[in-house]
C-alpha positions in Angstrom: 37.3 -8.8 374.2 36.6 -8.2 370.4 35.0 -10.2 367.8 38.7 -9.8 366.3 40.1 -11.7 368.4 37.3 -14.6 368.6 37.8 -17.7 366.7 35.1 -18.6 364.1 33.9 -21.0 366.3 33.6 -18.4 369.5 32.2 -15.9 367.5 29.1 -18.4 366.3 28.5 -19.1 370.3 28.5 -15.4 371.3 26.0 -14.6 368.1 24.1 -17.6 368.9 24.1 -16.9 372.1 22.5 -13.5 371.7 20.4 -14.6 369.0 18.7 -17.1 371.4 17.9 -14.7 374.3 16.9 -12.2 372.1 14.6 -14.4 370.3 13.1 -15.8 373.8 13.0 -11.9 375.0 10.8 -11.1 372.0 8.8 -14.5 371.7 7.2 -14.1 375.1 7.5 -10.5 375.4 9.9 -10.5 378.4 11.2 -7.2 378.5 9.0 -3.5 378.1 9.8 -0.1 377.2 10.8 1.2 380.5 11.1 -2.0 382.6 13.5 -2.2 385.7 14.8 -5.5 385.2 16.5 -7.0 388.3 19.3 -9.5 387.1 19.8 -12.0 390.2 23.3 -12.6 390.2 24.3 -16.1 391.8 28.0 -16.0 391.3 27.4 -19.2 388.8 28.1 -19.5 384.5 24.7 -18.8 384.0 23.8 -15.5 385.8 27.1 -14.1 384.6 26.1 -15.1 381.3 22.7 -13.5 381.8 24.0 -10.5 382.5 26.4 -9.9 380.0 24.0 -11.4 377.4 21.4 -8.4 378.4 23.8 -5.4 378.9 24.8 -6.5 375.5 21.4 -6.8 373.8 20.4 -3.4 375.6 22.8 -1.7 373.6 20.8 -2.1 369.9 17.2 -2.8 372.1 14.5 -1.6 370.6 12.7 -0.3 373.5 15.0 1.3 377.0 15.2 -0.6 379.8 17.4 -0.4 383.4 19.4 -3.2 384.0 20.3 -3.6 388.0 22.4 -6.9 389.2 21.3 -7.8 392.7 23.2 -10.8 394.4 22.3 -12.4 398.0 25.7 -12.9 400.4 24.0 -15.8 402.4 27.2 -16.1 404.3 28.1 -19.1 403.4 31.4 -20.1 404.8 34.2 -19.0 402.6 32.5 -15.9 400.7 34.8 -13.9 398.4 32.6 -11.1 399.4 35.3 -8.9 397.0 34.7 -10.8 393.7 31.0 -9.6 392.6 31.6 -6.0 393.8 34.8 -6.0 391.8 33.3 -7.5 388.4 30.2 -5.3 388.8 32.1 -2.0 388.9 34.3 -2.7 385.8 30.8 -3.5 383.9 29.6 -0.5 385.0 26.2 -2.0 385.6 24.4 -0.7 388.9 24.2 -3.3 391.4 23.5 -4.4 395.2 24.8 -7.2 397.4 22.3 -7.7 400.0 23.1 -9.6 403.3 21.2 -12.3 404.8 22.6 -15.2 406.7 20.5 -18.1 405.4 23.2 -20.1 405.8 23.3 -20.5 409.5 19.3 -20.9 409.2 19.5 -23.6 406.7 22.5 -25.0 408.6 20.3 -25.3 411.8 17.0 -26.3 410.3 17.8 -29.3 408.0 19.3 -32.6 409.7 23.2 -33.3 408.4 23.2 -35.3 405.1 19.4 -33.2 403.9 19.3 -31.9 400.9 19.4 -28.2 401.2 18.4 -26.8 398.4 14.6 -26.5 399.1 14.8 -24.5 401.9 17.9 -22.2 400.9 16.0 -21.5 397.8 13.1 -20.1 399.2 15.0 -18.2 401.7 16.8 -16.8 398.8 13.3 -16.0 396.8 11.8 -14.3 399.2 15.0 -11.8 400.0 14.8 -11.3 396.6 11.5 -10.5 396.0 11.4 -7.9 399.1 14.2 -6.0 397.7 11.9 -6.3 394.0 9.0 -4.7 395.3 10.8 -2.4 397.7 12.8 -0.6 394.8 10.0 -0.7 391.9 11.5 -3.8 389.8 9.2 -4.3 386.8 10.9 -7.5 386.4 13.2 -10.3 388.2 15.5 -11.9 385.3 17.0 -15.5 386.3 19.8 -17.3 384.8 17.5 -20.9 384.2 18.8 -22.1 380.7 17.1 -25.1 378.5 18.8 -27.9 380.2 17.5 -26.8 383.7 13.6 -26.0 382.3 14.2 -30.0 381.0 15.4 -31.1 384.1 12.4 -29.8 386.1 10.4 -31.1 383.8 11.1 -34.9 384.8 11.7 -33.9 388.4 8.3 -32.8 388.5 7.0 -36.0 386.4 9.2 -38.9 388.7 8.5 -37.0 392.2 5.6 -34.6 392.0 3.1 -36.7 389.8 2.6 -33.5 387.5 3.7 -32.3 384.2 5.3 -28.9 384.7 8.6 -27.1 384.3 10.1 -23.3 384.6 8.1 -21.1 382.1 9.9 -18.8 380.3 8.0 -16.1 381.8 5.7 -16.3 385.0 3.8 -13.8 387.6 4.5 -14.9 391.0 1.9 -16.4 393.2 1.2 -13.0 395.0 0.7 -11.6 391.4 3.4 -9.3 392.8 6.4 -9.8 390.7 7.2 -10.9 386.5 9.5 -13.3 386.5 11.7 -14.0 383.2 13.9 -16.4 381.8 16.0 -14.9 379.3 18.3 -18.1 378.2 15.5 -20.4 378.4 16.6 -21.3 374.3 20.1 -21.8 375.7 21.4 -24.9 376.2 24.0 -25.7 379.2 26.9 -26.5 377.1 27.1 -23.3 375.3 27.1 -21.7 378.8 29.5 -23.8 380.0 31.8 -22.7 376.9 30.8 -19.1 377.3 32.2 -19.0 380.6 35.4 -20.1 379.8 35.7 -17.9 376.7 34.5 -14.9 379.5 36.4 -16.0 382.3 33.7 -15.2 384.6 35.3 -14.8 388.3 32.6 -17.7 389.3 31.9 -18.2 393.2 31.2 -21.9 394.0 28.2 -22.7 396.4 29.9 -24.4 399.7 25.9 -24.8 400.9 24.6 -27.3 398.6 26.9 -27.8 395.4 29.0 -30.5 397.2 25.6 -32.4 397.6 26.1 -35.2 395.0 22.6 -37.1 395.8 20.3 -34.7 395.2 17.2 -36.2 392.6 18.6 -33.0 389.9 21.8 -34.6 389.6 20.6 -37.8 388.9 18.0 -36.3 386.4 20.9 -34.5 384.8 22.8 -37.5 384.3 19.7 -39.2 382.7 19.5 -36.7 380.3 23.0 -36.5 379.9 23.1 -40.5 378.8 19.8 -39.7 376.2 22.0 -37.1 374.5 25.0 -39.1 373.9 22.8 -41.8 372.8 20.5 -39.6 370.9 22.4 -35.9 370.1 19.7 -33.4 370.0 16.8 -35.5 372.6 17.4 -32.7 374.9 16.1 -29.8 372.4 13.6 -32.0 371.4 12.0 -32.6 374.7 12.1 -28.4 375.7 10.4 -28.2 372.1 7.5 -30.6 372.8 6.8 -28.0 376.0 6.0 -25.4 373.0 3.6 -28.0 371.4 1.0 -29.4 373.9 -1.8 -30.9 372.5 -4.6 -31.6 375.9 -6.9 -33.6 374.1 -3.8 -36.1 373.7 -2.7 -36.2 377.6 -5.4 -37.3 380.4 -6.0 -34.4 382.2 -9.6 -33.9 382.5 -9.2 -30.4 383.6 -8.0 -29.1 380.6 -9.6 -30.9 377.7 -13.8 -32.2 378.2 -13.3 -35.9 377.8 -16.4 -36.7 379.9 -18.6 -35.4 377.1 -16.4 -36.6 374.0 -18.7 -39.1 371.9 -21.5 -38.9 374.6 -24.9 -40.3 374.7 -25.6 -38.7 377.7 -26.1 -35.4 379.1 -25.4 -37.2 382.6 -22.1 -39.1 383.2 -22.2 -41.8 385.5 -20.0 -41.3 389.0 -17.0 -44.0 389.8 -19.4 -45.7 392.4 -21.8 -46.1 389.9 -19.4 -48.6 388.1 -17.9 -49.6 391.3 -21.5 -50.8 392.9 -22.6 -53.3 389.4 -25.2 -53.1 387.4 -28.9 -51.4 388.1 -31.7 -51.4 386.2 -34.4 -48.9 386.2 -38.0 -50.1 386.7 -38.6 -49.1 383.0 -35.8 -51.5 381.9 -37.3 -54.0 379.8 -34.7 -56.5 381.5 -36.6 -55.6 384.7 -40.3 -56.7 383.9 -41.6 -60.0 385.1 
């Protein structure tokens, strides 16, 4: 498809588009003068998207880098096993579908009406991240835009007591593995729209996506009612994770509030206030 035959309006979303991966590529220095960068394909908007975004940007880089698309056939019922094979070929991208039934697992370990996700997700990671270190990947690149970094955000906040989201870039917890998040500046919508101007061949998840209580949806509809309300909330809540300020939150383990304004080189223990008042014997209040 070329720019000729975009509308003005589809050719700001595809410059946009590229403009805010490339700008989130350079920003946290994602990519590396000869990295191997596995793209995980899913079958969804937003690994397509990921994909085409990077084979793009690759061609005016300013550093060479391998691009490889890797997807996981978890043999979920219903698998067009035909579609990514077919897409991948015409890009002319290398690729590899790996097999592992997950599905069946999944199927067997979680009770009917369980949310799946959990589980199939780390089943999925850690086939993944074999294959990564088996072949030399430098880096794993996921499809995570804005709106799902957000989204973790509150899930984390309402269910996990913690403030924490996707970072655009993170080293596993094996220090094995860089993992990047190339659309992290993106929001959903444009994806969505970029999809449809694309026509990605997209494979729908027969697992989990038919799971309409799951906590994310009802996150995403949260946020969804903000930004009707209040156009532009959503950008403004991923910008306020670029712009922490510790000695403002209550964390004690990242700013020193004990010693803030002290008198004291010794702060007092919570059963010290918990147990009352005591008095040293050279307390004035002390002597008879």
């Amino acid at each position: 498809m070329s720019a000729s035959t975009l509308s003005v309006n589809q050719q700001k979303l595809v410059k946009r588009l590229r403009h805010q991966v490339g700008q989130a590529i350079a920003d946290y220095n994602m990519i590396e003068q000869g990295d191997r960068v596995m793209v995980c394909l899913s079958g969804g908007k937003d690994s397509y998207a990921l994909l085409d975004i990077l084979i793009e940007l690759r061609r005016k880089a300013p550093v060479d880098f391998e691009l490889i698309a890797v997807h996981l056939d978890q043999k979920q019922p219903d698998y067009p096993a035909e579609v990514l094979p077919n897409y991948l070929a015409a890009q002319g991208v290398p690729y590899e579908i790996l097999e592992q039934d997950t599905y069946s697992v999944v199927a067997r370990v979680i009770p009917a009406g369980k949310t799946m996700c959990g589980l199939c997700s780390r089943l999925r990671r850690g086939a993944l991240y074999r294959y990564a270190e088996d072949k030399g990947m430098t880096k794993i690149a996921l499809g995570h835009h804005r709106d799902d970094i957000v989204e973790t955000l509150f899930l984390n906040m309402f269910h996990g007591c913690k403030i924490s989201a996707m970072p655009p870039k993170l080293l596993s917890d094996d220090g094995k593995h860089v993992v990047i998040r190339p659309l992290a500046y993106v929001a959903e919508e444009d994806l969505v729209e970029y999809a449809e101007l694309k026509q990605f061949p997209i494979i729908p998840c027969n697992l989990c996506g038919s799971q309409e209580t799951l906590q994310r949806k009802v996150i995403k509809d949260m946020l969804a009612g903000w930004e009707r309300a209040n156009p532009g909330r959503i950008e403004n809540i991923f910008k306020s994770l670029m712009n922490i300020r510790p000695s403002q939150l209550a964390d004690r383990s990242l700013f020193d509030f004990t010693s803030l304004g002290s008198q004291s080189p010794v702060a007092l223990k919570p059963q010290d206030w918990l147990a009352g008042k005591s008095h040293s014997e050279n307390d004035p209040q002390n002597v008879v």
